[in-house]
N, C-alpha and C positions, 0 to 999 in steps of 0.2 A: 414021441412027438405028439404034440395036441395040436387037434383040427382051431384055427381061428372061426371065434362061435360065428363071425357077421361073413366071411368069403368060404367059409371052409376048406382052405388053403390049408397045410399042413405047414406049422408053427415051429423050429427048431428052438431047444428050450429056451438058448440064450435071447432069442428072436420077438416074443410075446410078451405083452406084458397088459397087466388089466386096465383099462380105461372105467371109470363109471361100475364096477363091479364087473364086467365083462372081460375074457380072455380076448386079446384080440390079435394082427401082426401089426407089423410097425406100419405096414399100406393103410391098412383101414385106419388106423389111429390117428394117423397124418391125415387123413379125413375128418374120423370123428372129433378131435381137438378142434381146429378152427371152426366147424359147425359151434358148437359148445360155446368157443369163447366171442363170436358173432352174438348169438341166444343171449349173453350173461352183458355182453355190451349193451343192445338193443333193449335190455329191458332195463338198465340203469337207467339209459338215456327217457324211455319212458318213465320212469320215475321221476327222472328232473322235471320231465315238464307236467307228470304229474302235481307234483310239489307246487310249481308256479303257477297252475292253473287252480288250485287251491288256494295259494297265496290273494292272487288277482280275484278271485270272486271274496275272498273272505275281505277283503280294500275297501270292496267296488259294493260290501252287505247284501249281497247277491247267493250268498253260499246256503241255500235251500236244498232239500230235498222234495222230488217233484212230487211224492206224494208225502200221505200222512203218516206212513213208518216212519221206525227209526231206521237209521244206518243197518241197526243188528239182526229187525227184523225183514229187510228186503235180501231178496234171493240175489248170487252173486251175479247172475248176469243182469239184472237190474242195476245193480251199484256198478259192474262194468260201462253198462249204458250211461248211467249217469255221469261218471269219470272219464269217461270217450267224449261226453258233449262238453265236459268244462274245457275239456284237451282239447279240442274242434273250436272253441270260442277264444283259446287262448292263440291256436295259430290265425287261425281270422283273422285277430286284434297284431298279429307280427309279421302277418303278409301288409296288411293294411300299412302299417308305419314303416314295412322297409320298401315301403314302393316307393322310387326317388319323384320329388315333387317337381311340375314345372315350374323355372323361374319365368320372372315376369321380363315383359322385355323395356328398355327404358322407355320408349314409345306408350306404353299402355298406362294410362289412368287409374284407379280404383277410386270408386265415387266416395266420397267423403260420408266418413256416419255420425252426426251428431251427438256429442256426449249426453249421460244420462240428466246432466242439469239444464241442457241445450232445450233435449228432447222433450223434458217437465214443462220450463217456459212455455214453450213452444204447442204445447198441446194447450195448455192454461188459459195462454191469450188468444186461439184463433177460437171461434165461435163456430157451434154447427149450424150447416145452410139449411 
């Protein structure tokens, strides 16, 4: 019998099996799997909206680096930082639009805004006092 490397629980052969390179029992594994497939989710998921928050600045010709390296020459946790803030501007921008809007109620008004050939006239002929 081999000891399970992560409880060291003693392992009957049929019972073990390696996870990740490791001897483990079927307890630990049933742990260490779902960890594993959480980590491998969570980081897609940050990919997607890594993708779109690239997408959205490269739209929006906003897609700069905040200094004067390139890409290859900034150290990773720089390029992390920078990649975090397009992510951060991108949820900003989808908390923003999924907040539901008040409607207006039939009672209220909005004051009328003169079109842009209104507005020309209109500036044209009055005179300053």
């Amino acid at each position: 019998m081999l000891p399970c490397v992560n409880c060291k629980k003693d392992v009957p052969p049929d019972g073990g099996e390696f996870f990740l390179q490791v001897f483990v029992c079927g307890d630990c594994h049933r742990v260490a799997r779902p960890l594993l497939e959480r980590g491998e989710h969570d980081l897609r998921m940050l990919l997607i909206v890594l993708k779109e928050a690239i997408r959205q600045e490269l739209i929006r010709g906003r897609c700069q680096l905040r200094t004067e390296a390139s890409v290859e020459d900034m150290s990773k946790k720089d390029l992390v930082g920078h990649l975090a803030d397009l992510a951060q501007r991108l949820r900003e921008k989808e908390e923003t639009c999924s907040t539901p809007t008040k409607t207006l109620s039939s009672a209220t008004t909005l004051p009328s805004v003169p079109s842009a050939s209104e507005s020309r006239t209109s500036s044209s002929s009055s005179e300053p006092e």
